[in-house]
N, C-alpha and C positions, 0 to 999 in steps of 0.2 A: 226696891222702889215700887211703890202701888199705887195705883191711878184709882185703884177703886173698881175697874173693870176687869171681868173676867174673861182669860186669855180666850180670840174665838178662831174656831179653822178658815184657813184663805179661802173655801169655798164660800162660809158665811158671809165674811167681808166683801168678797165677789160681786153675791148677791144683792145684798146693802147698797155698794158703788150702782150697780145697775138699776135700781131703782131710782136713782138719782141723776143717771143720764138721758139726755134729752131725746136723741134716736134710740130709746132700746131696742124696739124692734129691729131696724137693721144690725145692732150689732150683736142680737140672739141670734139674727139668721146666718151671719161671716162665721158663728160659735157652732152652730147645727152643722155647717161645711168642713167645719176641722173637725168636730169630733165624727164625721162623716166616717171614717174608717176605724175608726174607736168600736164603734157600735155594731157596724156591720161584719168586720172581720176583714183580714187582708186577700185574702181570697176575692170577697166580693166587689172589695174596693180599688183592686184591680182591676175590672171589669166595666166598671162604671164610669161614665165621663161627662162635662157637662154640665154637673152639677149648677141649677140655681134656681133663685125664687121668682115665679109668678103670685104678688099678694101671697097667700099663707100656702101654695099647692108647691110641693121642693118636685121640680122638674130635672129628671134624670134620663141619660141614655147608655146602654147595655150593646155589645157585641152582637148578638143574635138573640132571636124568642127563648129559647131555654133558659136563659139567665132573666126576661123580660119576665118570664112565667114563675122564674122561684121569688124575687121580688116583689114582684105584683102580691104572691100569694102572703106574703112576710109582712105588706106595706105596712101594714095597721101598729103591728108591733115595734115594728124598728120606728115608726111612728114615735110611739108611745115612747120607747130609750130613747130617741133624740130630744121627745122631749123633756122628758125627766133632767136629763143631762145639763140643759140650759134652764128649769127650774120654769117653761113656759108652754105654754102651748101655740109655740108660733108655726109648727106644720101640723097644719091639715088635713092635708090629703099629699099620697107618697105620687107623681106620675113616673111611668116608667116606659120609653121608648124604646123600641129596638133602629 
């Protein structure tokens, strides 16, 4: 049976739905929090707690400076995977507390 359309992957479809909902932005930002240990590794995702959004800046907090310092130094990139991930540029700028 053919509808005429060509089969497409659930991320495309994803996408698609989400252009069509009304808050996207908050619900790119609940998507940036779960894929939150995806991205970074369970190691770091361990460590990290707190997680959430000021406007577009993802506000995090870290056990001690050491962890605040490889972070910080990372932000931009894991930056950049979270946002590929959710297909937006809804973070910013990474902060990172100890």
């Amino acid at each position: 049976m053919a509808f005429g359309r060509k089969p497409q992957s659930m991320n495309q479809l994803l996408r698609e739905f989400l252009k069509k909902v009304p808050h996207q932005t908050e619900l790119k930002r609940g998507m940036v929090l779960h894929f939150w240990p995806d991205v970074v590794g369970e190691r770091i995702s361990s460590v990290t707690k707190n997680l959430r959004f000021e406007g577009s800046k993802l506000i995090l907090h870290v056990e001690n400076e050491a962890w605040r310092h490889e972070i910080h130094a990372n932000r931009y990139s894991i930056a950049k995977k979270l946002n590929e991930k959710v297909g937006s540029k809804v973070v910013k700028e990474i902060v990172v507390r100890a």
